[in-house]
N, C-alpha and C positions, 0 to 999 in steps of 0.2 A: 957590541955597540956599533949604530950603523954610522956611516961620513956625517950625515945630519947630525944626527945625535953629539958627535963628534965638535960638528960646529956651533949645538947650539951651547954645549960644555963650553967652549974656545970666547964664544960670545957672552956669556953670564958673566965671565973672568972680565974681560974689556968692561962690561958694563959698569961692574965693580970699582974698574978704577975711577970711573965718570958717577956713580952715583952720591957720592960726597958734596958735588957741586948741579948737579944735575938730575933731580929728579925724574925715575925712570918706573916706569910698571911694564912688565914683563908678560906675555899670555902665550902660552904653548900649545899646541897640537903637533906633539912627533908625528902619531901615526899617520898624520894627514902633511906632515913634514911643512907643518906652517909656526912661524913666531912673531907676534909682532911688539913691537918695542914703541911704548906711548909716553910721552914729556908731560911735564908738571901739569900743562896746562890745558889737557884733554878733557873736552866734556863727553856727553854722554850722545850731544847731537853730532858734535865730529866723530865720535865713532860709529854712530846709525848712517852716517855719509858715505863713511869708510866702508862699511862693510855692506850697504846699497849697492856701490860702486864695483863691487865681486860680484854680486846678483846680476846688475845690470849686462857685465862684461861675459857671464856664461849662457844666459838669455840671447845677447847677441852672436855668442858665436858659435851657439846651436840652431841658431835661424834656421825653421824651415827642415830642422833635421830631426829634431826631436818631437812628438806628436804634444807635449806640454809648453814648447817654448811662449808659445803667443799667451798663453798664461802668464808667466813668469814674465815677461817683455811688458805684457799690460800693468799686472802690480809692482812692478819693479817703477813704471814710470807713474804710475799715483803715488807712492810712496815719495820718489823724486821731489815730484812738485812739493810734496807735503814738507819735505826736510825741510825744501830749499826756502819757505816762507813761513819758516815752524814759529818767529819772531817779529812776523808782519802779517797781513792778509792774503787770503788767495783772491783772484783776483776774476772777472768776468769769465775772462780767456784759459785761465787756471780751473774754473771751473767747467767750462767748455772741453778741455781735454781731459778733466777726469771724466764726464760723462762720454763722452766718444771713447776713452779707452775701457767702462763699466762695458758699453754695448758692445767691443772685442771681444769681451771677457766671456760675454753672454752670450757670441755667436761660436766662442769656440766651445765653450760648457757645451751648448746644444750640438756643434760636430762629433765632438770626442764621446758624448753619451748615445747617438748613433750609429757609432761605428763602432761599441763594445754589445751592439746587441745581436 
């Protein structure tokens, strides 16, 4: 069994003693050495925020390094907008940057199908 493993045993224990007053849901990926621990009151769009927010942050910190990043950068920030007004409207200027980041989209589609020929 690896330290992870290790801690995520150590951590189910702890949970345990808080799950009585505290509802907890639990989601694992050892192999990927990720857990994350969600409260009662989790919906379904804080966790599309949540895990947006992984998207956006490996997007960025592949900038320019990776030949798909401005893909991932571009849908990562339509999706953005989209969460972020999942309960209002999107708005002239919301729509404005989802069409300036489609034509991104579309200028990198057409580089990366160029340069696999």
């Amino acid at each position: 069994m690896s330290n992870f493993e290790n801690f995520y045993e150590e951590l189910l224990k702890l949970l345990k003693r808080y799950d009585k007053n505290v509802p907890l849901k639990v989601e694992k990926d050892l192999e990927n050495e990720i857990i994350k621990v969600f409260g009662e009151n989790i919906t379904s769009l804080g966790r599309a925020k949540n895990g947006l927010n992984d998207v956006s942050e490996l997007a960025l910190a592949t900038a320019e390094h990776h030949p798909f990043w401005n893909l991932l950068y571009n849908c990562s920030e339509i999706s953005n907008t989209i969460l972020e007004k999942w309960h209002t409207e999107l708005s002239k200027e919301d729509f404005n940057d989802i069409v300036w980041a489609l034509k991104e989209l579309n200028q990198t589609i057409e580089k990366l199908k160029q340069s696999n020929i």
